[in-house]
VEXDREN-2710 file (C-alpha; in Angstrom, 1 decimal):
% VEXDREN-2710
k/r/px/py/pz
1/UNK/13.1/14.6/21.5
2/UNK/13.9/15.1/18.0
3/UNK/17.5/14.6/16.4
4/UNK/19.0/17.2/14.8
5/UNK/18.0/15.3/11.5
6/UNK/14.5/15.0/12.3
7/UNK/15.0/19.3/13.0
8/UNK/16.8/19.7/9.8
9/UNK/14.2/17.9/7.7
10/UNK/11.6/20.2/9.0
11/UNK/13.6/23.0/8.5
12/UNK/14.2/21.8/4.7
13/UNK/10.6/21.6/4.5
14/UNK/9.8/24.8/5.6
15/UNK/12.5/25.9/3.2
16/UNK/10.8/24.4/0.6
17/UNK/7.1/25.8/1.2
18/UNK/9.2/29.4/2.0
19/UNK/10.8/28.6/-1.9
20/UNK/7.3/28.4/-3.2
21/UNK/6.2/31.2/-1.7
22/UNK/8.9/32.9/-3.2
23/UNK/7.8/31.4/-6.8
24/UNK/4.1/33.2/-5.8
25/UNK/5.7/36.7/-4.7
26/UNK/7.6/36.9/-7.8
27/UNK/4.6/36.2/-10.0
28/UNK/2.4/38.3/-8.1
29/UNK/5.4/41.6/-9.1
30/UNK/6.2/41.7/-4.9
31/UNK/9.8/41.4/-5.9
32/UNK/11.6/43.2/-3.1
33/UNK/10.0/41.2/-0.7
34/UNK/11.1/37.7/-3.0
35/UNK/14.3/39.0/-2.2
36/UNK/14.3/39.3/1.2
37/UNK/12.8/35.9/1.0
38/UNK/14.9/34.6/-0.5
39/UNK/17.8/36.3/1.4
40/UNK/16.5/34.7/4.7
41/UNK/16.1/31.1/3.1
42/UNK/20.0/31.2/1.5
43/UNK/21.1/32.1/5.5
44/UNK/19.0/29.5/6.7
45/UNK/20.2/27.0/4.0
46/UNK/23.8/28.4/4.5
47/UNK/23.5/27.4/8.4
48/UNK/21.8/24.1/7.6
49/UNK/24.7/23.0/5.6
50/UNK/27.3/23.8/7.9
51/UNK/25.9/22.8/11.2
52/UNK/24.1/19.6/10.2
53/UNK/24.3/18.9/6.3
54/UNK/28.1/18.7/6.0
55/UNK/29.1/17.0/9.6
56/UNK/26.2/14.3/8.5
57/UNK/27.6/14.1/5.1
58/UNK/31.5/13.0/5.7
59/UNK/29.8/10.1/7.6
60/UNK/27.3/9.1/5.2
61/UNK/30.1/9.4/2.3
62/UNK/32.0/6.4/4.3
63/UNK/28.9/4.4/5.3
64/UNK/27.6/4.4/1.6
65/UNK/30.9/4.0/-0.3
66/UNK/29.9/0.5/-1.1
67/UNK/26.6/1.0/-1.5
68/UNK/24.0/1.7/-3.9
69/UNK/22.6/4.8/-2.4
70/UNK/25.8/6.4/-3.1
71/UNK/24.6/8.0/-6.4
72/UNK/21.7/9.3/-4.6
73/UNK/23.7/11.3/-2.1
74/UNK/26.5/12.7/-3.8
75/UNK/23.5/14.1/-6.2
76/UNK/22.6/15.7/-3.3
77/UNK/25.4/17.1/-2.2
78/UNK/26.9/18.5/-5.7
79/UNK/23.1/19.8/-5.9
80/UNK/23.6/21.7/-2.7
81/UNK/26.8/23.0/-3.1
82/UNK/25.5/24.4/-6.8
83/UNK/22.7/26.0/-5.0
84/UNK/24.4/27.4/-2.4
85/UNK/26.9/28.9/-5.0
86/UNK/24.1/30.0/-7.2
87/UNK/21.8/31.7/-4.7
88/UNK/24.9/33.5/-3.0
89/UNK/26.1/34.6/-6.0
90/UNK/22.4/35.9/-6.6
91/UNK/22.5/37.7/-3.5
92/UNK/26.1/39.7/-4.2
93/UNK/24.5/40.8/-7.2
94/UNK/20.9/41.9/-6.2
95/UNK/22.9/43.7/-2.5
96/UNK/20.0/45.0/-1.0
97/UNK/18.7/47.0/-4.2
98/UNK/15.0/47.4/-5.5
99/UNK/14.8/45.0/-8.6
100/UNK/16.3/46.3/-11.6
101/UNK/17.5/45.4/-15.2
102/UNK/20.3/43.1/-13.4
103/UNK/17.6/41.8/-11.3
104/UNK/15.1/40.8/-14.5
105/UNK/18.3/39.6/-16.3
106/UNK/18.9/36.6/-13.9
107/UNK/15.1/35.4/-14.2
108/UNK/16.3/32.3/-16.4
109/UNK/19.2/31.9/-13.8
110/UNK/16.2/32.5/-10.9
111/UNK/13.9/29.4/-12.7
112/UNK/17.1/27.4/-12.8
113/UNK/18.1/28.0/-9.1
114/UNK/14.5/27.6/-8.2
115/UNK/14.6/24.0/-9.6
116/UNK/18.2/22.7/-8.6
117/UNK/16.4/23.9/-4.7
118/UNK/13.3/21.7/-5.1
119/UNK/15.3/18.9/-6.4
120/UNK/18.3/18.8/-3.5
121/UNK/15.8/19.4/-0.8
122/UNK/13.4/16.4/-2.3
123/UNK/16.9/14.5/-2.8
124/UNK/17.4/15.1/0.9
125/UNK/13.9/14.3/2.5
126/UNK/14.6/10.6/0.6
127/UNK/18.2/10.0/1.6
128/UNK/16.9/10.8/5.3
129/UNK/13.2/8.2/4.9
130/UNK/16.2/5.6/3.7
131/UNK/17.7/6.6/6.6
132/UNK/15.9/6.7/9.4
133/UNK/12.3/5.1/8.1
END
């Protein structure tokens, strides 16, 4: 049976192929449907970090307090609480509407979002092989 880290690696990694396609559907003009990707992935992430993310966090903090991995995970969590702020935020300001001039505005903000992602969920899948490998 799989622990509920093994389940929330997978589900990172299905986050991050779900981000790329959302890279794809942008490029390709489909962006309504980037946004209700991307909608679905911030829940997902939202859930992630509250159910599994933050619990496994407060003990990690303590365990690698002396350690030298401990760079490597507050990285990860200051990333994750940016992009949870940033893709939130995001959301409150597309609410549901088809893409616009506030929409195309935020496509620097969008890149950086995009990138901050990649690089906590990568941050993640190597604080859990040092983990658990």
């Amino acid at each position: 049976m799989l622990s509920i880290s093994e389940l929330n690696l997978y589900l990172q990694l299905v986050l991050l192929v779900g981000l790329t396609l959302g890279f794809i559907l942008v490029k390709r003009k489909k962006v309504f449907l980037h946004g209700w990707l991307m909608f679905t992935l911030t829940i997902i992430n939202l859930a992630s970090s509250l159910v599994v993310m933050v619990p496994v966090a407060a003990n990690l903090f303590l365990r690698f307090l002396t350690s030298s991995d401990t760079l490597l995970v507050i990285l990860h969590g200051v990333l994750g609480v940016v992009v949870l702020f940033l893709s939130i935020r995001e959301l409150i300001v597309w609410r549901f509407r088809k893409p616009g001039a506030t929409c195309f505005k935020m496509k620097s903000e969008m890149l950086r979002l995009y990138l901050f992602w990649v690089a906590q969920v990568l941050l993640g899948i190597a604080i859990y092989y040092e983990l658990y490998m």
